[in-house]
C-alpha positions in Angstrom: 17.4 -9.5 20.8 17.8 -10.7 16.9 14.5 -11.7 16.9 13.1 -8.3 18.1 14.8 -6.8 15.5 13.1 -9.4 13.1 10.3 -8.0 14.0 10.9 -4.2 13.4 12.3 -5.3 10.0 9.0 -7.1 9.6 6.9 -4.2 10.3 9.2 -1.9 8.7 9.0 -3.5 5.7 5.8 -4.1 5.1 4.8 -0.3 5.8 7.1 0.5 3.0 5.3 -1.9 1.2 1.9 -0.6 1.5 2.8 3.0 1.6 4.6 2.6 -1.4 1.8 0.5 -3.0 -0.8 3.0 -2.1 1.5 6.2 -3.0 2.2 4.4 -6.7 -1.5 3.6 -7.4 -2.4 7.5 -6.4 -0.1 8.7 -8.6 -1.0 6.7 -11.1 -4.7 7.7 -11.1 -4.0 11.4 -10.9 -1.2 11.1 -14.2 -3.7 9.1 -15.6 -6.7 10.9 -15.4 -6.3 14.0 -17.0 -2.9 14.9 -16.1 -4.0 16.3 -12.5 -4.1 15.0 -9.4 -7.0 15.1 -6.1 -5.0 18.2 -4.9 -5.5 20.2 -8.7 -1.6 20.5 -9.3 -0.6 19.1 -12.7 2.2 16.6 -13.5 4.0 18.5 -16.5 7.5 15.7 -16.4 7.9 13.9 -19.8 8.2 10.0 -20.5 12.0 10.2 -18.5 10.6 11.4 -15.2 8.0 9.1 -15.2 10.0 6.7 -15.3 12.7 8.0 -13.2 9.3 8.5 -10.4 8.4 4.3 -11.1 12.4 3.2 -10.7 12.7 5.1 -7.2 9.0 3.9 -6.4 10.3 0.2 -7.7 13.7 0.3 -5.5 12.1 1.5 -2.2 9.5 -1.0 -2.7 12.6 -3.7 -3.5 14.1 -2.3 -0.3 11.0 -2.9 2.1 10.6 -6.6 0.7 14.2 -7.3 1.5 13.6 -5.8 5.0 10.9 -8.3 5.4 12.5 -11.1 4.1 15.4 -10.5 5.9 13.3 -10.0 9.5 11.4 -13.2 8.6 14.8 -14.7 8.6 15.9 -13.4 11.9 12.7 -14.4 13.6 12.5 -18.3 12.2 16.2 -18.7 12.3 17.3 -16.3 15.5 20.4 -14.8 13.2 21.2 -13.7 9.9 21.7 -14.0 7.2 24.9 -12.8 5.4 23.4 -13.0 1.7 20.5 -10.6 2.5 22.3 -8.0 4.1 24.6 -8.0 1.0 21.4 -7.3 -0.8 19.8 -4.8 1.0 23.5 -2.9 1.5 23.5 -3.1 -2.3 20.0 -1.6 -3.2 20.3 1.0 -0.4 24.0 1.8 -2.2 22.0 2.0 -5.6 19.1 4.3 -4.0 21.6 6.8 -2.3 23.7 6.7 -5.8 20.9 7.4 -7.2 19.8 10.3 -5.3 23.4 12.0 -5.3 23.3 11.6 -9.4 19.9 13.4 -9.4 21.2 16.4 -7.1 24.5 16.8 -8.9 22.3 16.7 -12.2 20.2 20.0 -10.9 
């Protein structure tokens, strides 16, 4: 049982990984080439929500490696382990903080 859920963390993970990988380097090229993106809508944010956009793409990208680490944990060692589940509680903790300071700031 642990070690099935080892494996969902696994492949959870690593598609936040590459989604958040591919979704960083597209907005990336469309901010960096000329402002507008494949779709022709313009990025008009300043230097503070680009990086406010880089810090939530960072911590959900921080989250999906700890999900992998953690089900690479579960699968060698069949249980786990107490240290990163502290750490993923904590960034998940930091991402919904995050997201209820943005709300309250609209």
């Amino acid at each position: 049982m642990i070690r099935g859920l080892g494996v969902f963390l696994v492949v959870v993970g690593i598609s936040l990984l590459a989604f958040m990988s591919w979704l960083s380097l597209w907005m990336y090229n469309a901010i960096a080439h000329s402002g507008t993106s494949a779709a022709g809508s313009r990025f008009n944010g300043g230097p503070k929500d680009v990086a406010f956009i880089v810090f939530v793409c960072g911590l959900v990208m921080l989250i999906g490696l700890a999900a992998t680490v953690a089900g690479s944990w579960q699968i060698i060692f069949g249980r786990q382990n107490k240290l990163i589940v502290a750490a993923v509680v904590v960034l998940g903790l930091i991402f919904l903080g995050t997201g209820m300071a943005v709300s309250f700031m609209e």
